[in-house]
C-alpha positions as CSV (number, residue, x, y, z in Angstrom):
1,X,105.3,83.6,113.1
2,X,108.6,82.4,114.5
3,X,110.9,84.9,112.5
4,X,114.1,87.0,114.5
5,X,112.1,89.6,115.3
6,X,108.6,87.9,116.9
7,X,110.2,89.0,120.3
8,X,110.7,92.9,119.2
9,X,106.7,92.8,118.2
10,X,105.0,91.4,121.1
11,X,108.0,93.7,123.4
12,X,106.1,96.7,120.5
13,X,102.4,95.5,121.2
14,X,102.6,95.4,124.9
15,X,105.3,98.4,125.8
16,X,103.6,101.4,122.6
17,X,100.0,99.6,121.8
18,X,98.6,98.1,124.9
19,X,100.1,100.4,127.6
20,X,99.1,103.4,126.0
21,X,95.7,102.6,125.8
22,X,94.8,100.4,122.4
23,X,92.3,98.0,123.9
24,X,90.8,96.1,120.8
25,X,92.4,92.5,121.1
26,X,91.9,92.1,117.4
27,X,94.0,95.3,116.4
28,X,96.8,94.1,119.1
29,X,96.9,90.4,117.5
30,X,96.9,91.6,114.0
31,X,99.8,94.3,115.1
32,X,101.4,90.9,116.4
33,X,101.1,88.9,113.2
34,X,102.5,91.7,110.4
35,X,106.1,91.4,110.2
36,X,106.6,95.5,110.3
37,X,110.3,94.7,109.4
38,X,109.8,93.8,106.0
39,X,107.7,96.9,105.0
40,X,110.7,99.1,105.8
41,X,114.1,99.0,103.6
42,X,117.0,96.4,104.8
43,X,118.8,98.8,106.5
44,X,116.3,100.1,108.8
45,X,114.9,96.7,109.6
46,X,116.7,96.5,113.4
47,X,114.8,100.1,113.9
48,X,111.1,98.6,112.5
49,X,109.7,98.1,115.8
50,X,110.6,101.1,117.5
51,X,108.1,103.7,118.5
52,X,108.9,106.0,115.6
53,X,107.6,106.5,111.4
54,X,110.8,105.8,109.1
55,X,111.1,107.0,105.6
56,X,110.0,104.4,102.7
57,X,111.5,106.3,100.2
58,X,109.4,108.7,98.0
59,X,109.9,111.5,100.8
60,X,107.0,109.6,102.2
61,X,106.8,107.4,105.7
62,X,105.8,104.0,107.4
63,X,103.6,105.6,110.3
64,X,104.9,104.9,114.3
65,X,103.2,101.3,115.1
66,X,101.0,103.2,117.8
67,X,99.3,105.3,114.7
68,X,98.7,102.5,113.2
69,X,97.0,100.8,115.8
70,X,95.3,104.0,117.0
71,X,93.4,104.4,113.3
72,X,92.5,100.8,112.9
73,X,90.9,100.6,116.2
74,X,89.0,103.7,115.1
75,X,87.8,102.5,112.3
76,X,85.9,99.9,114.3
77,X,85.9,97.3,112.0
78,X,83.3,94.4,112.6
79,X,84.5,91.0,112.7
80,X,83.7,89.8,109.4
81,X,84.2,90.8,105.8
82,X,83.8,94.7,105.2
83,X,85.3,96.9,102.6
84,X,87.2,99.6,103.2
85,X,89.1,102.3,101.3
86,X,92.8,103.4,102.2
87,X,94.1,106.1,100.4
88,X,97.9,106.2,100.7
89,X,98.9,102.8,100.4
90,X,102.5,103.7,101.2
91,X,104.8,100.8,102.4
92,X,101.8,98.3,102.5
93,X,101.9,97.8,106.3
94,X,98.6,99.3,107.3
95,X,96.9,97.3,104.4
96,X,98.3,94.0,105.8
97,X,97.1,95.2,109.4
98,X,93.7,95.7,107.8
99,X,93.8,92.5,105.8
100,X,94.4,90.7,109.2
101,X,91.5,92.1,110.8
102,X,89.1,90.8,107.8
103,X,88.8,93.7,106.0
104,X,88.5,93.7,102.0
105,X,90.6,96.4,101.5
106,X,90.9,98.9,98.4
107,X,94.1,100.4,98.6
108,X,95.1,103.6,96.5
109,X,99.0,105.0,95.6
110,X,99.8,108.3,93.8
111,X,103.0,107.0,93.6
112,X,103.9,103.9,91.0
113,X,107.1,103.1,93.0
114,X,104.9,102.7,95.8
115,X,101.9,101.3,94.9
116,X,103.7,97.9,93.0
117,X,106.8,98.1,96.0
118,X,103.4,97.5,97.9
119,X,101.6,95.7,95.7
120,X,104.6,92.5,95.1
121,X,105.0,92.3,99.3
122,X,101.7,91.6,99.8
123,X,101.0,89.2,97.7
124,X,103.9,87.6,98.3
125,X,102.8,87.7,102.2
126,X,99.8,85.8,100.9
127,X,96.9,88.9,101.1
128,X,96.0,88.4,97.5
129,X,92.8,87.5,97.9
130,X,91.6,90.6,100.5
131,X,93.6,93.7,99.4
132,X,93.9,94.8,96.1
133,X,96.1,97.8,95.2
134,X,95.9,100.8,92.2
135,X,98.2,103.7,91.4
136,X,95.5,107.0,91.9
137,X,94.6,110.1,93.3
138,X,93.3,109.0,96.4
139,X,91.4,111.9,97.2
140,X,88.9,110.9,94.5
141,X,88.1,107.6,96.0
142,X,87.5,104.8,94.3
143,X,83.8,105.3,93.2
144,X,83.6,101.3,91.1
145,X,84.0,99.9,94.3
146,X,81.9,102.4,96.5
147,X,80.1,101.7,98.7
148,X,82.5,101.6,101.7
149,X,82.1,100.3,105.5
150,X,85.2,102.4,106.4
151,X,87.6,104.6,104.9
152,X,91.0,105.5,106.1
153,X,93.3,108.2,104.8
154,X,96.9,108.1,106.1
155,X,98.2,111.3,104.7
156,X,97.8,114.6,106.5
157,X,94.5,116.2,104.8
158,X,93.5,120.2,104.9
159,X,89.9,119.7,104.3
160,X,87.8,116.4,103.9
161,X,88.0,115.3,100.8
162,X,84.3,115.3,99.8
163,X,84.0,112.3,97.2
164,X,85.2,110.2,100.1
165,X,82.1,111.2,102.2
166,X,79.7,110.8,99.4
167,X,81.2,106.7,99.0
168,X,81.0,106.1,102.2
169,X,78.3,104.0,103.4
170,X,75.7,104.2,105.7
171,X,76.6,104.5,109.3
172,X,80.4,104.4,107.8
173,X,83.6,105.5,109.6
174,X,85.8,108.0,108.0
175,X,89.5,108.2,109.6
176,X,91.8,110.9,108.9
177,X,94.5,113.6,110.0
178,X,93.5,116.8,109.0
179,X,94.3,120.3,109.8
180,X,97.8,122.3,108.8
181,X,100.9,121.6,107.0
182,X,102.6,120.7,109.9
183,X,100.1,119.5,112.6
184,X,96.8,117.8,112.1
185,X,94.0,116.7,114.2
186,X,92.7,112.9,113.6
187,X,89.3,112.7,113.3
188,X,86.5,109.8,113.0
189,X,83.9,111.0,110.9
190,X,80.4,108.8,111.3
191,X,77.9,109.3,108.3
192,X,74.6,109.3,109.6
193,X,71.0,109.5,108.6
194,X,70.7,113.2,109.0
195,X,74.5,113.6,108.2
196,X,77.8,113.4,109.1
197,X,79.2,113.3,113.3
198,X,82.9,114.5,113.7
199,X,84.9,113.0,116.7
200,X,88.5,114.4,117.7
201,X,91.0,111.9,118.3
202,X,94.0,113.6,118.9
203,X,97.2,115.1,117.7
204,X,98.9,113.8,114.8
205,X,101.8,114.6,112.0
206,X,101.7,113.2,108.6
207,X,103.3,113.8,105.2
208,X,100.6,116.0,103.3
209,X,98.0,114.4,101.3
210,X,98.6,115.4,97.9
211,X,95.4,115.2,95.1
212,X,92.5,117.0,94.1
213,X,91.2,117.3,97.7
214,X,94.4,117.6,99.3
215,X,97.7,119.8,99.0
216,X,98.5,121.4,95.7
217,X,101.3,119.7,94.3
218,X,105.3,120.7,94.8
């Protein structure tokens, strides 16, 4: 990419994605090509490629890069063009990540600020065409544009929110962090023939998912 800080992300891919275990080479190379910096405000931009979240405004967060890498590798995306659901748009940086690895992705805000913050960076980073980005309650999904290959939520979740499960397509994958207030577990939920299959992942804090599935509102 060329920019002042190409050096900080391939120190970030090999040092918090590769070393601690990320293996897929198309999740480390898309980590590589995002410019992380500009999802975060100018005055945070010499901190974007540290091993930390940092606040976006909104009260809400850009996730720690290894998060990031951690759910897009779990969503086991195929190489080729499948859709997927985020709910929590946020800053816009996991939706470029997904963008880069194919994906058409259908990216939901609660948050106007957010969503068209969002929204003008990534079209001006030229992912037009593959993302497209609404101001909603996530939690409800996006049932026009069901079914999905993959859904991933990045907000912290205390059940699963049960109109995602019913647009998720067969043999889908379903990422989220959900548990308490404070601490969740994330978990790759598989949709089956005679089902659903629940995989732990791991230990995780995110802000709370707010919306009709998630936590009430303040």
């Amino acid at each position: 990419m060329g920019d002042a800080f190409e050096d900080d992300r391939n120190r970030m891919v090999a040092a918090q994605l590769a070393a601690r275990g990320i293996a897929d080479g198309r999740v480390l190379e898309a980590m590589r090509r995002v410019p992380r910096h500009l999802f975060v405000e100018p005055g945070l931009q010499p901190h974007a490629y540290e091993d930390t979240p940092l606040p976006i405004g909104a009260r809400q967060t850009i996730s720690q890069p290894y998060m990031v890498a951690l759910m897009s590798e779990a969503l086991e995306l195929a190489d080729g063009d499948e859709r997927v659901l985020e709910v929590g748009t946020g800053s816009g940086y996991q939706t470029a990540v997904l963008a880069e690895l194919g994906a058409r992705v259908f990216s939901l805000e609660r948050i106007p600020e957010l969503a068209f913050r969002a929204r003008d960076l990534l079209d001006a980073l030229g992912y037009r065409d593959r993302v497209t980005v609404e101001v909603g309650d996530g939690t409800l999904g996006w049932p026009a544009e069901a079914p999905y290959d993959a859904i991933i939520v990045t907000a912290g979740a205390p059940q699963i929110p049960r109109p995602l499960i019913e647009q998720l397509g067969p043999g889908g994958r379903l990422v989220l962090p959900m548990g308490e207030e404070e601490l969740q577990g994330l978990v790759r939920i598989r949709r089956q023939p005679d089902g659903i299959a629940e995989e732990y992942l791991g230990d995780c804090r995110f802000v709370k998912l707010r919306g009709s599935y998630g936590w009430e509102e303040p």
